[in-house]
Backbone as CSV, one residue per row, in Angstrom:
resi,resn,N_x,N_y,N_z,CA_x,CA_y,CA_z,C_x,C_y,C_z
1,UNK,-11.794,13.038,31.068,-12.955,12.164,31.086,-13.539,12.008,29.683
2,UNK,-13.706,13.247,28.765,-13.983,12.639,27.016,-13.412,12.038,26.797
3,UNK,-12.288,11.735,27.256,-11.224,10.796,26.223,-11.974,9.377,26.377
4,UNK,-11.920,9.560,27.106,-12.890,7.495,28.128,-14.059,7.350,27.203
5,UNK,-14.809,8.819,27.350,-16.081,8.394,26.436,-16.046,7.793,25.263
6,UNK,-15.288,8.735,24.780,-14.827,8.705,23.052,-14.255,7.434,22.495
7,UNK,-13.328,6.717,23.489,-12.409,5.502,23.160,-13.804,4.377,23.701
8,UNK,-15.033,4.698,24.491,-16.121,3.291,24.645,-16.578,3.225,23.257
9,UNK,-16.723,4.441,22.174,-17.500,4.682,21.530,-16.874,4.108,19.858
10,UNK,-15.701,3.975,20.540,-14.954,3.508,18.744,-15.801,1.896,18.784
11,UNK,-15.241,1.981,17.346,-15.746,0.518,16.472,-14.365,0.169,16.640
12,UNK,-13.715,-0.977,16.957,-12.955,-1.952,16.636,-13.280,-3.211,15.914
13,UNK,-12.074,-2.976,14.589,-12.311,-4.097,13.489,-12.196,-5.672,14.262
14,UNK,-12.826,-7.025,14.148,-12.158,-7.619,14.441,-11.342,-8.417,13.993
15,UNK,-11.116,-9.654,14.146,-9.742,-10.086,13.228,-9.517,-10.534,11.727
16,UNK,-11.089,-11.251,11.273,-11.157,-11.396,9.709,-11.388,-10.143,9.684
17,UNK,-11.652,-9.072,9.884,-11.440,-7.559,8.825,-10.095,-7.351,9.249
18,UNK,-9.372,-7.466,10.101,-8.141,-6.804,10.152,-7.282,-7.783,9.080
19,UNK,-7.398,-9.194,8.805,-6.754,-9.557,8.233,-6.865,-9.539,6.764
20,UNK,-8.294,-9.098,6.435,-8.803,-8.744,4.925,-7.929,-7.580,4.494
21,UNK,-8.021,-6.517,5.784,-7.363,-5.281,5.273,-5.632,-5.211,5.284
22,UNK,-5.114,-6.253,6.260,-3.784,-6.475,6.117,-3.289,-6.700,4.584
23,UNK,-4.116,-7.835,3.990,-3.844,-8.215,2.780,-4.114,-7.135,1.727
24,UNK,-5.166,-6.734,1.993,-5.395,-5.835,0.569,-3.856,-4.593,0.768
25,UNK,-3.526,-3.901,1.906,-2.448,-3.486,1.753,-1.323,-4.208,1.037
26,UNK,-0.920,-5.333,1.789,0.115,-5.823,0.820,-0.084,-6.264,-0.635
27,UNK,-1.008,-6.507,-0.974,-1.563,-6.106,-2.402,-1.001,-5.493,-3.108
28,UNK,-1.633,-4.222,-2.356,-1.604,-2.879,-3.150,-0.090,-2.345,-3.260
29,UNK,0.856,-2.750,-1.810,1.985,-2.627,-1.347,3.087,-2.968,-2.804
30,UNK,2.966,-4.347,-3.044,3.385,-5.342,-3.535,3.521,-5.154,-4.924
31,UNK,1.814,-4.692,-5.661,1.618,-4.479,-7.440,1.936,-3.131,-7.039
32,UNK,2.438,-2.048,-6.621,3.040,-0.673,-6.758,4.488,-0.882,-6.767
33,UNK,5.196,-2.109,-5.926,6.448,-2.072,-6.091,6.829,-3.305,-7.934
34,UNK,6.202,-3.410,-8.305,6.017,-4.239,-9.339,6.008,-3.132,-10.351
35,UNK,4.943,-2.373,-10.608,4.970,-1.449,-11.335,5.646,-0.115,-11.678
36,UNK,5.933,0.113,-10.239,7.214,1.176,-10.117,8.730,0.841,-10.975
37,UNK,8.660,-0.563,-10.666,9.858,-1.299,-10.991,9.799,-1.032,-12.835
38,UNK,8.822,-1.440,-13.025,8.686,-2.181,-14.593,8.912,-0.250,-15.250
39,UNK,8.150,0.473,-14.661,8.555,1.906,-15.546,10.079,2.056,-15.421
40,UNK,10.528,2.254,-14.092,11.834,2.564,-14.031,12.983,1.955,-15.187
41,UNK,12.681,0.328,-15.329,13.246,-0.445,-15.978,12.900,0.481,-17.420
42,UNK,11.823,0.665,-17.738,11.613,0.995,-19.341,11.617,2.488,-19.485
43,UNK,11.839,3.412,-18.809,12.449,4.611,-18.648,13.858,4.581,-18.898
44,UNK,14.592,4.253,-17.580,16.314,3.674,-17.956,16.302,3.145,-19.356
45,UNK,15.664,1.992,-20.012,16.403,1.405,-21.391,16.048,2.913,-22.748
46,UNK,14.643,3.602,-21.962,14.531,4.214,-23.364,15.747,5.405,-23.159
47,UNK,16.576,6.058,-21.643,17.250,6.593,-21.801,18.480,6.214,-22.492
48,UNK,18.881,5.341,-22.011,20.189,4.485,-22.642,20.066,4.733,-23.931
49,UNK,18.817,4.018,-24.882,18.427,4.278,-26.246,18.926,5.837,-26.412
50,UNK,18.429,6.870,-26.230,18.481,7.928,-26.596,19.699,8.786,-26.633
51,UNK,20.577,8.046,-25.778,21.907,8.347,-25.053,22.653,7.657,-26.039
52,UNK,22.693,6.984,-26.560,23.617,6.845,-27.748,23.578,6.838,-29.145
């Protein structure tokens, strides 16, 4: 029977916040796979550099 209580008692986002927060994830999703990328890339060339 808490469980019932507990689940009347949540806040549910509704759909412009769910879709604000969808986006800001892929955002964040998106410029981390961007930036991950760009070190890796300039890590690898400075190894290469160093490697020969």
């Amino acid at each position: 029977m808490a469980v019932k209580d507990e689940m009347k008692q949540v806040s549910w986002p509704n759909a412009k916040q769910t879709r604000k927060d969808v986006s800001s994830v892929l955002w964040l999703a998106i410029s981390m796979a961007i930036f991950l990328g760009l070190v890796d890339y300039l890590v690898q060339a400075g190894l290469k550099i160093l490697a020969s």
